[in-house]
C-alpha positions as a LaTeX table, in Angstrom:
\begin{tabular}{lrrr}
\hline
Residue & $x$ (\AA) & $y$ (\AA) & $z$ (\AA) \\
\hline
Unk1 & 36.62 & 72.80 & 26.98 \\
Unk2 & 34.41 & 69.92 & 26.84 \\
Unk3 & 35.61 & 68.38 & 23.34 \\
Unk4 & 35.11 & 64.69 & 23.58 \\
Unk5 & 35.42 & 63.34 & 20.29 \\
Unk6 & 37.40 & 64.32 & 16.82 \\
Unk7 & 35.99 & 63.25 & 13.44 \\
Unk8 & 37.31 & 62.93 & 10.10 \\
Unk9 & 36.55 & 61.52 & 6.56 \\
Unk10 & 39.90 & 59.13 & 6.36 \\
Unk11 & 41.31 & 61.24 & 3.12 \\
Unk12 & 45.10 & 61.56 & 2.68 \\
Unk13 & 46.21 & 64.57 & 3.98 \\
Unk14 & 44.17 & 66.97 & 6.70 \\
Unk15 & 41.78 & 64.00 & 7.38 \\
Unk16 & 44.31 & 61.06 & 8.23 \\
Unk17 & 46.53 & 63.47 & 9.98 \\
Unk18 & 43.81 & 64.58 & 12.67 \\
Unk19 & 42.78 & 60.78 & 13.25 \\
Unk20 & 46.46 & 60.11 & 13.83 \\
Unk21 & 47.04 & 62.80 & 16.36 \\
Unk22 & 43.99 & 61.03 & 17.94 \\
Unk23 & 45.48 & 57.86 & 17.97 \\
Unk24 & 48.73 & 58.59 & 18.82 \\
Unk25 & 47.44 & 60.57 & 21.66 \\
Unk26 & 44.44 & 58.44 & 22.45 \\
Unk27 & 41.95 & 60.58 & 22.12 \\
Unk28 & 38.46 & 59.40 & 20.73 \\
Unk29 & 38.52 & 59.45 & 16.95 \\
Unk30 & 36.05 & 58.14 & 14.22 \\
Unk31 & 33.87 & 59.51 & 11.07 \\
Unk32 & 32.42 & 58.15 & 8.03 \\
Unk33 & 34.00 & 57.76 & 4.88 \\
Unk34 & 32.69 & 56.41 & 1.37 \\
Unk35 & 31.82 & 52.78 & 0.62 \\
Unk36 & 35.15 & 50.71 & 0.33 \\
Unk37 & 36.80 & 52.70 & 2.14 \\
Unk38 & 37.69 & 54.43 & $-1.11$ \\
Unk39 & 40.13 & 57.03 & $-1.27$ \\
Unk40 & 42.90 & 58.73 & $-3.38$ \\
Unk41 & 45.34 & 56.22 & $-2.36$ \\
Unk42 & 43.49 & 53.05 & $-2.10$ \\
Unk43 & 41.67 & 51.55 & 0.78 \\
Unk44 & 41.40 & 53.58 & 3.58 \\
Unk45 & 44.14 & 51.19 & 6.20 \\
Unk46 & 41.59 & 49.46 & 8.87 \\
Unk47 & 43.78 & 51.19 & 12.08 \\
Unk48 & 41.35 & 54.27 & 11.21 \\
Unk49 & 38.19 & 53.90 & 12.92 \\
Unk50 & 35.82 & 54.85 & 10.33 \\
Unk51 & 32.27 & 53.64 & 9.39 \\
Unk52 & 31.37 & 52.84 & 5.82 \\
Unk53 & 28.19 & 55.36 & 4.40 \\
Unk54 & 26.39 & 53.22 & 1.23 \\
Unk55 & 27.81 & 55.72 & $-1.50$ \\
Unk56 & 31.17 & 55.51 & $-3.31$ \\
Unk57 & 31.10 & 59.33 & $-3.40$ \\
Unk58 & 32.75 & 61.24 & $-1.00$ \\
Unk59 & 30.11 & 64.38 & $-0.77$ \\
Unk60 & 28.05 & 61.47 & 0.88 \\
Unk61 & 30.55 & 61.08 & 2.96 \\
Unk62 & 30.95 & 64.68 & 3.86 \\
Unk63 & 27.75 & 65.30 & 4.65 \\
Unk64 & 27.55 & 62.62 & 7.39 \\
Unk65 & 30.68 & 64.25 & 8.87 \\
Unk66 & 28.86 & 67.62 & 9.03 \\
Unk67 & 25.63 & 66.02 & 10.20 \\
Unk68 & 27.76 & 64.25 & 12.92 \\
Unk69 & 29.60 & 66.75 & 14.43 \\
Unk70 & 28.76 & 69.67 & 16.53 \\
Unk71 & 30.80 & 72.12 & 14.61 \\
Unk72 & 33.57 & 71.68 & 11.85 \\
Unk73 & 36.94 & 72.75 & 11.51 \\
Unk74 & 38.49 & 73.00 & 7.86 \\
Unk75 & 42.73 & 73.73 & 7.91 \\
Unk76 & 43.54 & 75.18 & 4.74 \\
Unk77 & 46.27 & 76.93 & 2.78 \\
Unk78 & 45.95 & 79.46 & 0.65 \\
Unk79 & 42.12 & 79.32 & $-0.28$ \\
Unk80 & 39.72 & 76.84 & 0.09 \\
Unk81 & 38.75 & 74.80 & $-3.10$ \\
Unk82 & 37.91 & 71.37 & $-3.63$ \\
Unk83 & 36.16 & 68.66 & $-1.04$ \\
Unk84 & 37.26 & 71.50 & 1.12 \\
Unk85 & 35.71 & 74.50 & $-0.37$ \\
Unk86 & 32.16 & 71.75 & $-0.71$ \\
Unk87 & 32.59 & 71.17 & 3.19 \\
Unk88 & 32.38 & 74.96 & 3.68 \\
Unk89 & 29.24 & 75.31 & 1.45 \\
Unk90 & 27.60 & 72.11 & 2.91 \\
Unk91 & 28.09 & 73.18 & 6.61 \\
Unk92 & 27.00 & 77.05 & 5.95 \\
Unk93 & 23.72 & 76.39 & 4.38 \\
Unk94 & 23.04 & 74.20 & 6.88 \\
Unk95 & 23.68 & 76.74 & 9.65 \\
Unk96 & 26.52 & 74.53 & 11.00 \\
Unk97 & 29.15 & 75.78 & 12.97 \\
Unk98 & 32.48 & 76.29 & 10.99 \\
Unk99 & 35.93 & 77.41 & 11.83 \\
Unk100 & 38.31 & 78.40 & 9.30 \\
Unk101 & 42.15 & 78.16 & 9.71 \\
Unk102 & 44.32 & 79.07 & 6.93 \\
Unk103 & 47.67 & 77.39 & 8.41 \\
Unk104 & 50.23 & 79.91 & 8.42 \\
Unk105 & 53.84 & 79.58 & 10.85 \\
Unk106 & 53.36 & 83.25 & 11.76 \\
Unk107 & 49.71 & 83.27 & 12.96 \\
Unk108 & 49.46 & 79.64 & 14.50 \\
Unk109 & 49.59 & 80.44 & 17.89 \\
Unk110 & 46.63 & 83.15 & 17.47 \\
Unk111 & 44.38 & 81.57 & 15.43 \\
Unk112 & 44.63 & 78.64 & 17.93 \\
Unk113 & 43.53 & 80.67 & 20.49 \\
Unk114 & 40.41 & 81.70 & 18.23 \\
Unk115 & 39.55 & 77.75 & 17.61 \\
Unk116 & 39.58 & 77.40 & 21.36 \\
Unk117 & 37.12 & 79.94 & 22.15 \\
Unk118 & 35.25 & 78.86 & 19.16 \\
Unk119 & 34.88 & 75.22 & 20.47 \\
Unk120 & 33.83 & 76.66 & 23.88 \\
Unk121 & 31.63 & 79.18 & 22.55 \\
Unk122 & 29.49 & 76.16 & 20.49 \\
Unk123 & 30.20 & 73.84 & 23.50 \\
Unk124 & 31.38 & 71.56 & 20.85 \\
Unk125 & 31.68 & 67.94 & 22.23 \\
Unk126 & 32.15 & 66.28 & 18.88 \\
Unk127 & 34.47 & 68.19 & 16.05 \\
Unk128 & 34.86 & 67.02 & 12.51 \\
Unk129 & 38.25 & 68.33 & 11.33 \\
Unk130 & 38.19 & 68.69 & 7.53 \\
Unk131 & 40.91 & 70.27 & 4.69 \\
Unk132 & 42.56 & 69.25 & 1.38 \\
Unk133 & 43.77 & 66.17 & 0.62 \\
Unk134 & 47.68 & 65.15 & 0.29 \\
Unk135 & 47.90 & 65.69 & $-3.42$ \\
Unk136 & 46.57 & 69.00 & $-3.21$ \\
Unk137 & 48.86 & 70.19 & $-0.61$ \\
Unk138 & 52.21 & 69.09 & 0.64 \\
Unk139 & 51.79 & 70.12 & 4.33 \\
Unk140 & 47.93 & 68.69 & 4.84 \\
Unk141 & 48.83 & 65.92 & 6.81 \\
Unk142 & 51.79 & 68.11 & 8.74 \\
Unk143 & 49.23 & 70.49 & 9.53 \\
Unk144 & 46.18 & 67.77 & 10.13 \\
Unk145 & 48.71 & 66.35 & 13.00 \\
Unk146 & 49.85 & 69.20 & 14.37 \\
Unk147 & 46.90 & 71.33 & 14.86 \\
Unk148 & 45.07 & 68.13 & 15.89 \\
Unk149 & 47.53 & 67.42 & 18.59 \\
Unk150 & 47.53 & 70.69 & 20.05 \\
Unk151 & 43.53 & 71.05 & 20.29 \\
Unk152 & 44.09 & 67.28 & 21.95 \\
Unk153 & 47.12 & 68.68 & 24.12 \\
Unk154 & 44.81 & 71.69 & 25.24 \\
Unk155 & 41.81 & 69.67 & 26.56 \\
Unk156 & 43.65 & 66.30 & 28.14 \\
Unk157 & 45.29 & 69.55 & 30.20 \\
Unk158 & 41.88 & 70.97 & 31.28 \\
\hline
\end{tabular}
């Protein structure tokens, strides 16, 4: 796999928990997010490597994700809706590549699997990882770390 870099939007939730598996496991991390820093629960802390686009609104911010990455990932729960169901519609009529992974404890291991030959399929070197924010799901930033961390785990091991 020849994943190199993971991007994210800095949200609560999905976003902040894929740049903190990259931190925690050093992998290289960054993405745009909106002017301010702005997000649902104030600034956006520093520690998150993020660069500032010139629009307070966050589909400006998505966009820049999309247009940055090689392919995106969204995690989701039930259904996408939201920033998350506008990252979908951004990314497919743009003819971007886009994996979907409704986060489930009986189907993890699988659908993992699928990202993985997903990623190599694209050759995606640079992923933005995308999905609801905290307030719209309890488990976003659970499930932003976790699957984060084991798409890290999976290409530090070759």
């Amino acid at each position: 796999m020849i994943l190199q870099k993971i991007i994210s939007g800095g949200q609560t939730g999905v976003d902040r928990g894929a740049l903190d598996a990259c931190l925690n496991l050093k992998f290289d991390c960054g993405g745009w997010c909106p002017a301010g820093r702005r997000a649902e629960d104030g600034p956006i802390p520093a520690r998150y490597p993020l660069q500032e686009t010139h629009s307070l609104y966050y589909d400006d911010r998505t966009r820049q994700n999309i247009e940055s990455a090689n392919a995106t990932l969204i995690l989701y729960n039930h259904k996408l809706t939201g920033g998350s169901l506008l990252t979908y519609s951004i990314a497919k009529s743009n003819h971007h590549p886009v994996f979907l992974f409704q986060v489930s404890p009986f189907f993890i291991e699988n659908t993992l699997e699928d990202l993985f030959r997903f990623l190599e399929t694209h050759q995606v070197r640079v992923l933005n990882v995308a999905g609801p924010r905290a307030s719209q799901w309890d488990k976003a930033y659970e499930s932003g770390v976790l699957i984060t961390s084991r798409l890290i785990q999976k290409v530090q091991q070759g």
